[in-house]
C-alpha positions as CSV (number, residue, x, y, z in Angstrom):
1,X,3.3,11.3,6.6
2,X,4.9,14.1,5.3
3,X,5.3,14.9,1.7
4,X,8.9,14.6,1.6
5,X,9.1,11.6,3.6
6,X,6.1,10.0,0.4
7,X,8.4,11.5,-1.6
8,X,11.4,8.9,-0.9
9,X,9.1,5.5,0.5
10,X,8.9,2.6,-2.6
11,X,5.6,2.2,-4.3
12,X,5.1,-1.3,-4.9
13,X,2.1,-3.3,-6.6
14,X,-0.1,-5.0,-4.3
15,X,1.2,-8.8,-5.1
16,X,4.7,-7.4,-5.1
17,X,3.5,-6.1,-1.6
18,X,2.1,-8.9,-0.5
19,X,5.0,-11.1,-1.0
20,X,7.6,-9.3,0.7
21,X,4.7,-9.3,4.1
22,X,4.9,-12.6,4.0
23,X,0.7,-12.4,3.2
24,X,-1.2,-13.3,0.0
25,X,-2.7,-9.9,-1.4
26,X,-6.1,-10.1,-0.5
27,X,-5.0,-10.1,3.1
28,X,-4.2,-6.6,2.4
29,X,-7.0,-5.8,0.7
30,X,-9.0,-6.9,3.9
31,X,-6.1,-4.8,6.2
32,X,-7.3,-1.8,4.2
33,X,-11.0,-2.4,4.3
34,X,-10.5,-2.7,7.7
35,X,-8.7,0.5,8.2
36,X,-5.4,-1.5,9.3
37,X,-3.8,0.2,6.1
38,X,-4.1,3.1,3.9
39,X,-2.2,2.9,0.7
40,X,-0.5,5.6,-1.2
41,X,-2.6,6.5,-4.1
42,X,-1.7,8.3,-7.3
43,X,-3.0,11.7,-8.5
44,X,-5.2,10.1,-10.5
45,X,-6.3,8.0,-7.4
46,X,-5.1,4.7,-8.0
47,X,-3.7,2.7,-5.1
């Protein structure tokens, strides 16, 4: 992805996530374990 396209996409926390997938959050956790997502992290690298 492009920076300016990172640039304009919402960051949401992970429940906040979860809920509008329709998952509970450690589903995603699992998803990126498994390589099936890759979260945007901060500078300091938080997810």
């Amino acid at each position: 992805m492009s920076d300016s396209n990172a640039q304009m996409r919402a960051v949401y926390i992970i429940s906040v996530a979860a809920e509008l997938a329709g998952v509970h959050p450690q589903t995603l956790r699992i998803y990126e374990r498994k390589g099936l997502l890759e979260p945007a992290r901060t500078t300091g690298g938080s997810r």
